[in-house]
Structures are given as structure tokens and as C-alpha cells.
C-alpha positions in Angstrom: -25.3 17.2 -20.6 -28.5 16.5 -18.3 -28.0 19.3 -15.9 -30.9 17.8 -13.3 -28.9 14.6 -12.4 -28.0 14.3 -8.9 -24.5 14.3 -8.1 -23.1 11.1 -6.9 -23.3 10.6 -3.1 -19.7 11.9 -1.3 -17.6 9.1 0.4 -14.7 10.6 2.6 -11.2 8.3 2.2 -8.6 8.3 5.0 -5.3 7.2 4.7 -3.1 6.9 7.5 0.0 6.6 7.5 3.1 6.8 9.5 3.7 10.4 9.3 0.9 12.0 7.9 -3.1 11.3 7.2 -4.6 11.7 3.5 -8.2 12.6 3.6 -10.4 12.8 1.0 -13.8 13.3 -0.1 -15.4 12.4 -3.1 -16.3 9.7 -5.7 -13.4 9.0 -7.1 -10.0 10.4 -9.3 -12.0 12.9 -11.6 -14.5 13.9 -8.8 -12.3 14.9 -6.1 -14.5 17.7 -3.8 -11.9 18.6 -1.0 -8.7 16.6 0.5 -6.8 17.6 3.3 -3.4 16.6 4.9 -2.7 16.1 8.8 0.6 15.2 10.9 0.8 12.0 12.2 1.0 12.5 16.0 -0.5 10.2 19.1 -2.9 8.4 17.9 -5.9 10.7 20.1 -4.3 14.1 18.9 -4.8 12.7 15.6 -7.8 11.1 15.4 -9.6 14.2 17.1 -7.8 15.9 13.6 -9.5 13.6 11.5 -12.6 14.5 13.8 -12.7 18.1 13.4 -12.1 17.6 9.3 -15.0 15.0 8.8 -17.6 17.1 10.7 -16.6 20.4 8.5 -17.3 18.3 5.4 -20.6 16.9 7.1 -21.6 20.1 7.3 -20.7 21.6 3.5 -21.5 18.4 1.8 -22.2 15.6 3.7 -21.0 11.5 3.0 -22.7 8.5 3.5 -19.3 6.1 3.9 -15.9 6.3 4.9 -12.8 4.3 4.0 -9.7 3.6 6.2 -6.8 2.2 4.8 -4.1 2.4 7.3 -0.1 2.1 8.4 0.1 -1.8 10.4 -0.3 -4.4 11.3 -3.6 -4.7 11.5 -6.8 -6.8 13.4 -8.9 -6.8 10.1 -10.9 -9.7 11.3 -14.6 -8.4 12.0 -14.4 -11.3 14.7 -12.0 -11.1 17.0 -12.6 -8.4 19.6 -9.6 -6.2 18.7 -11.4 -5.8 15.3 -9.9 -2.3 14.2 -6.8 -2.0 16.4 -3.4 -1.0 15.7 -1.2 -4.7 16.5 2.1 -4.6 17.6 3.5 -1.4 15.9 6.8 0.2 16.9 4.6 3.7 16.9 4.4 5.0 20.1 1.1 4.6 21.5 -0.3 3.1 18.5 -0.1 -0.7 19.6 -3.5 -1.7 20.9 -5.6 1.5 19.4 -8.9 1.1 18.1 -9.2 3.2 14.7 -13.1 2.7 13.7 -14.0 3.2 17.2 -13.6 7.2 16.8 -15.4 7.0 13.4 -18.5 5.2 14.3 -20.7 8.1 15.8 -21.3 9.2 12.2 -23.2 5.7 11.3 -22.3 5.5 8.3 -20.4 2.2 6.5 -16.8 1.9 7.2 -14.8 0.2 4.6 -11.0 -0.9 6.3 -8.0 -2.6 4.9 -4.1 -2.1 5.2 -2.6 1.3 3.6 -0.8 -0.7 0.8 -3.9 -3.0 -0.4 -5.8 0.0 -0.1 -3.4 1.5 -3.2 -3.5 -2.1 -4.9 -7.8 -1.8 -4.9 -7.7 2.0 -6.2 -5.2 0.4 -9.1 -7.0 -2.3 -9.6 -10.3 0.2 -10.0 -8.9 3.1 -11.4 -5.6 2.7 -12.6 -2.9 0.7 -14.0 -4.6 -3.3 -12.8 -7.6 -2.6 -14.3 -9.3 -5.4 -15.9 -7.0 -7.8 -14.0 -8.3 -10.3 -11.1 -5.1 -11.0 -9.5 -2.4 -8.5 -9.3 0.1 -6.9 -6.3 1.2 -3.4 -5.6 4.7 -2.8 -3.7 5.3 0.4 -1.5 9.4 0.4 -1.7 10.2 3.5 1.0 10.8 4.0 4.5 9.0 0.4 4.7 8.2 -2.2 2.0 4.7 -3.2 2.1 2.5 -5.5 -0.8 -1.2 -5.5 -1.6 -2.2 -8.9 -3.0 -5.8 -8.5 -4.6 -6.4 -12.2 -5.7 -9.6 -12.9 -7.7 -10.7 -9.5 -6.8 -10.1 -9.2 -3.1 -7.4 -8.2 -0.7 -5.6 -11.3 0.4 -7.0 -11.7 4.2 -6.7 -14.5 6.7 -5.6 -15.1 10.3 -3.7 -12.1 9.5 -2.8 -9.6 6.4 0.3 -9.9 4.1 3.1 -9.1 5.2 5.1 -9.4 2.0 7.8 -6.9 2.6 8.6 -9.3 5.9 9.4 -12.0 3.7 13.2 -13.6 4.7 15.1 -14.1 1.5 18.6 -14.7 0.7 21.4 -11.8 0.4 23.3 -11.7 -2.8 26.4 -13.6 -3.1 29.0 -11.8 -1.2 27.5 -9.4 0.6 27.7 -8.3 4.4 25.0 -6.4 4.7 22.9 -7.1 7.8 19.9 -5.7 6.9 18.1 -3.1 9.3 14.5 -4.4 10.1 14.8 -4.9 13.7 12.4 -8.0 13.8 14.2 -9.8 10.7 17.2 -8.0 10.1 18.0 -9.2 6.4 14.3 -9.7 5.1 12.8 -7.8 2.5 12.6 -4.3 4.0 15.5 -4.9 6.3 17.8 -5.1 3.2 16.0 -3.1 0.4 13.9 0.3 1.7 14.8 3.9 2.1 16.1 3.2 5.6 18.1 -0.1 4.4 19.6 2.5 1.8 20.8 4.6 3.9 22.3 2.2 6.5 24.2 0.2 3.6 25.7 3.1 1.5 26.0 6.1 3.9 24.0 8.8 2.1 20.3 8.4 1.2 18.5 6.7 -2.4 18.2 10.3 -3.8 21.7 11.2 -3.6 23.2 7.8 -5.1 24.9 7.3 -8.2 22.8 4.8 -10.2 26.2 2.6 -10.2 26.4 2.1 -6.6 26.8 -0.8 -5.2 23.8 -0.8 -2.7 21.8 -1.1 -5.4 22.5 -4.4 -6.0 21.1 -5.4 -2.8 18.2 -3.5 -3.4 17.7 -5.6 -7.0 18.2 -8.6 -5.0 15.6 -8.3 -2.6 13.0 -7.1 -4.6 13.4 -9.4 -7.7 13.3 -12.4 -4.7 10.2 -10.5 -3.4 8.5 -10.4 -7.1 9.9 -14.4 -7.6 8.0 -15.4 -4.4 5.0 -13.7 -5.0 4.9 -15.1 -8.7 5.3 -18.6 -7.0 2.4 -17.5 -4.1 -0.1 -15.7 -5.1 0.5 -15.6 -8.6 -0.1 -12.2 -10.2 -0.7 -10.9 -13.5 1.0 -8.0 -12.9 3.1 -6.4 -10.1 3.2 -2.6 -9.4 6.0 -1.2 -7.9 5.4 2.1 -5.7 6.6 4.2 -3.0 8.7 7.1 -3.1 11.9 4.9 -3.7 9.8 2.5 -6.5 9.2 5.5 -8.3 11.9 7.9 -7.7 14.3 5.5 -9.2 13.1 4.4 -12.0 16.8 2.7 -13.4 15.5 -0.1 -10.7 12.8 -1.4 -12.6 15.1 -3.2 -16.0 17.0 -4.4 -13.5 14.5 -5.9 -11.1 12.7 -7.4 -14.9 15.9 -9.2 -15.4 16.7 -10.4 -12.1 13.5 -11.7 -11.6 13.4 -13.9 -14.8 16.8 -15.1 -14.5 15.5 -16.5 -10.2 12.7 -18.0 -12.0 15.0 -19.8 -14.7 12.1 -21.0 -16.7 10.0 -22.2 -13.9 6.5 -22.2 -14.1 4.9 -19.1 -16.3 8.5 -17.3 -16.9 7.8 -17.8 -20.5 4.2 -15.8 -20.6 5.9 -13.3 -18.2 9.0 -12.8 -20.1 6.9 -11.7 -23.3 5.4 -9.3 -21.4 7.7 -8.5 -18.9 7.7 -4.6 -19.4 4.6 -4.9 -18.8 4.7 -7.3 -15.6 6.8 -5.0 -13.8 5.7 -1.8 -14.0 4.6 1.7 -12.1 1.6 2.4 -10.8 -0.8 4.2 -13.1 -1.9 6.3 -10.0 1.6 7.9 -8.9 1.1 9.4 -5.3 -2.6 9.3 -5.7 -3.3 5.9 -5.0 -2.7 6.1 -1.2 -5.5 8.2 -0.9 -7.8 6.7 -3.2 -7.6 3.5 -2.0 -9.1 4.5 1.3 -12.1 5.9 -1.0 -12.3 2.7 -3.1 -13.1 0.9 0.3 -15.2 3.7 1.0 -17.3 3.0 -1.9 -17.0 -0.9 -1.5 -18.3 -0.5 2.4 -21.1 1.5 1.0 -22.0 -1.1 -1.7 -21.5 -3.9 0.6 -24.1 -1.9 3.1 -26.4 -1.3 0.5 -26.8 -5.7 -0.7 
């Protein structure tokens, strides 16, 4: 081992999320320096947390980026003037606040993207999308969120996806309403933690794998997974959160229900010989959150450095 390289340059990740921030400092999954975890709070109280963290790790190591990958909706168009605000969020005192503004006094390059296609980029770096182009990671908990990397790149436009939002048809007989209270019976409305909870009285953890809430919850998602096959057309779709991965007897069932929507449309053929493999968990567990906001991190400070 050459003992007089330098080390690799520090980025600092932050991942914000609805009730706590992820910070952390280093290069990437097998050089991790320091992390830290804060309560979400007002956006101010919080920020001036993040504040006090970054200039102790200025101080004992120093970083030349930083990466933000955030709870939503997001401006993430450099140019409209609300460029780094919080949109329309039922947060209190979130809707309208600027996130870089607090972070650019330490001039360095700010990499910023959504929460969820923060976890799809660290995937698609580090773990279980490498070597793909096109992929999508879905966060199934107390929201459903996708990150749609196509050709390489987070899915952007006059907004960001929205996925989890999508409006999709309830299963055949069922009553439930759904609990998103912009959509009622979309995606998230009828298939996250909260959705859970509403449907069968008791929360995801404490279900039998038999309940009958599940089946919504198959629904939805395999509709999600149909329209994103149809969309943005993935080779492979990660499915995360704490419900994606605390209930893993989901998965089989969301593989079947998803090639018998398609019905031999399209690719089902290529996916259903590797549909194991198509549907699948992250290969970053928890850790993608986090990393994310240091894989746009390290794409701000490569983009800086052209």
C-alpha cells in the first residue's frame, strides 16, 4: 500500500427528510469519516443544526462540496427564482423555504435533487443498479416516492417525478378510499405505511402476511411498477423504504401482479425471465438515503471542476 497518497477530498451529504436530517462526510460507502443524525424541526432551527455540524467538520477535516437530497416537492430548476425552495409541502413552515441559501457561505459546489432520486443515484453508483442506464428506486413508507435515473440522470423537467402521486385503479371490490389528501386513492393514498394503517386498523409491522390490506397494497404498487415499465422504461426497479423492505412477502407478489397487468405487452417477456431480478431490494438497505446526498455531492464537485 503507498502510504504517501493523499486521501481523497471530503464531500459532506445531507439528507433531509421529514423527520430527521442524515449528514455525512466522506467519499463514499467504505470511506465514511463521521455522520450525524438531527430532528426535523422548523425549517430555521434545523438548518442552523445542519450549521453548527458542517462548521465542526470544517474545522477537523474540511470538504470541498456538499450534497442535498431532500423531503418535496421541490424547485430544482436552476432558473426560476425559487431555485432551492421547499413547494407546496404540508410541513409547517416548510412551503416557500430556500434550502441552498443557508449553505452557500461555505462556497463550495452544491449538488441538489429530491431525497428518493438521491437513493436511486447512490444505487445506481454504488449499489444494486450498477452498470444499468435506466433504472427506478421506490421509497414505500409513511410516503411513496420514485427516483427515475434515465440514461444516467435523474428524470427532471418543469417539475420532478412524482411517481407515488400517480392515480391508478383500486382492486376489484374494494372500498378503500385511499388517505392522500390531494388524491385520495393514488399510489401513496392507497398503499404506504399511513394507507396501512387507515385500511386495516393496526400498523404494516403488526399484520398477518394474509391480511387483506395487503392486497391493496399489491395493487398499487404492481400498477405503479406497470406504469413506470410503460414510461420511463427501467431495467430494473428497487423497491425501498421501511415498508418495501420490512415486508419482504410483498415483493413475489408485486413480480406476479405486475406481469399478469402487463399481459404480454411490450418487454413482459425479457422481464419475466428475469423478473427476480427486475423487482428487487436495494443493495444499499438504509444507507442509500444518505449516500445519495453524497453521490450529488461528488457529482456537484465534478460538474464544478469541467
Amino acid at each position: 500500500m503507498n502510504h504517501s497518497a493523499k486521501p481523497a477530498p471530503l464531500k459532506v451529504g445531507i439528507e433531509l427528510g421529514g423527520t430527521k436530517c442524515a449528514l455525512i462526510l466522506g467519499t463514499g460507502p467504505d470511506d465514511v469519516r463521521a455522520q450525524a443524525r438531527i430532528e426535523t424541526a422548523g425549517p430555521h432551527q434545523t438548518m442552523d443544526a445542519i450549521d453548527d455540524r458542517l462548521c465542526q467538520w470544517s474545522e477537523r477535516h474540511g470538504f470541498e462540496a456538499v450534497g442535498v437530497a431532500s423531503f418535496g416537492p421541490l424547485d430544482l430548476d436552476p432558473r426560476s427564482s425559487t431555485y432551492g425552495c421547499v413547494v407546496n409541502t404540508p410541513k409547517p413552515g416548510w412551503s416557500g423555504f430556500d434550502l441552498l441559501r443557508p449553505l452557500r457561505r461555505w462556497a463550495v459546489p452544491i449538488g441538489f435533487d429530491t431525497d428518493v432520486n438521491g437513493s436511486a443515484l447512490a444505487e445506481g453508483r454504488w449499489g444494486a443498479a450498477r452498470g444499468l442506464a435506466s433504472f427506478a428506486y421506490v421509497t414505500v413508507g409513511t410516503g411513496i416516492g420514485v427516483g427515475s435515473v434515465v440514461d444516467g440522470r435523474s428524470v427532471r423537467g418543469l417539475g420532478h417525478s412524482e411517481a407515488g402521486h400517480l392515480r391508478i385503479p383500486r382492486p376489484p371490490g374494494s372500498t378503500f378510499a385511499g388517505v392522500c389528501p390531494f388524491h385520495g386513492d393514488c399510489v401513496e393514498g392507497l398503499a404506504s405505511g399511513p394507507a396501512v394503517l387507515a385500511h386495516a386498523g393496526l400498523p404494516a409491522e403488526q399484520l398477518s402476511t394474509t391480511d387483506t390490506a395487503w392486497e391493496v397494497v399489491v395493487s398499487a404498487l404492481a400498477a405503479l411498477c406497470h406504469n413506470l415499465v410503460l414510461t420511463t422504461a427501467p431495467e430494473r426497479i428497487l423497491l425501498g423504504g421501511g415498508l418495501g423492505m420490512g415486508q419482504p412477502h410483498l415483493l413475489p407478489r408485486i413480480r406476479a401482479a405486475l406481469l399478469a397487468s402487463l399481459n404480454g405487452y411490450g418487454v413482459t417477456d425479457r422481464i419475466a425471465a428475469m423478473i427476480d431480478d427486475f423487482i428487487a431490494q436495494p443493495g444499499l438497505g438504509h444507507r442509500a438515503g444518505p449516500l445519495g446526498a453524497l453521490a450529488l455531492a461528488i457529482d456537484a464537485r465534478e460538474a464544478a471542476s469541467r
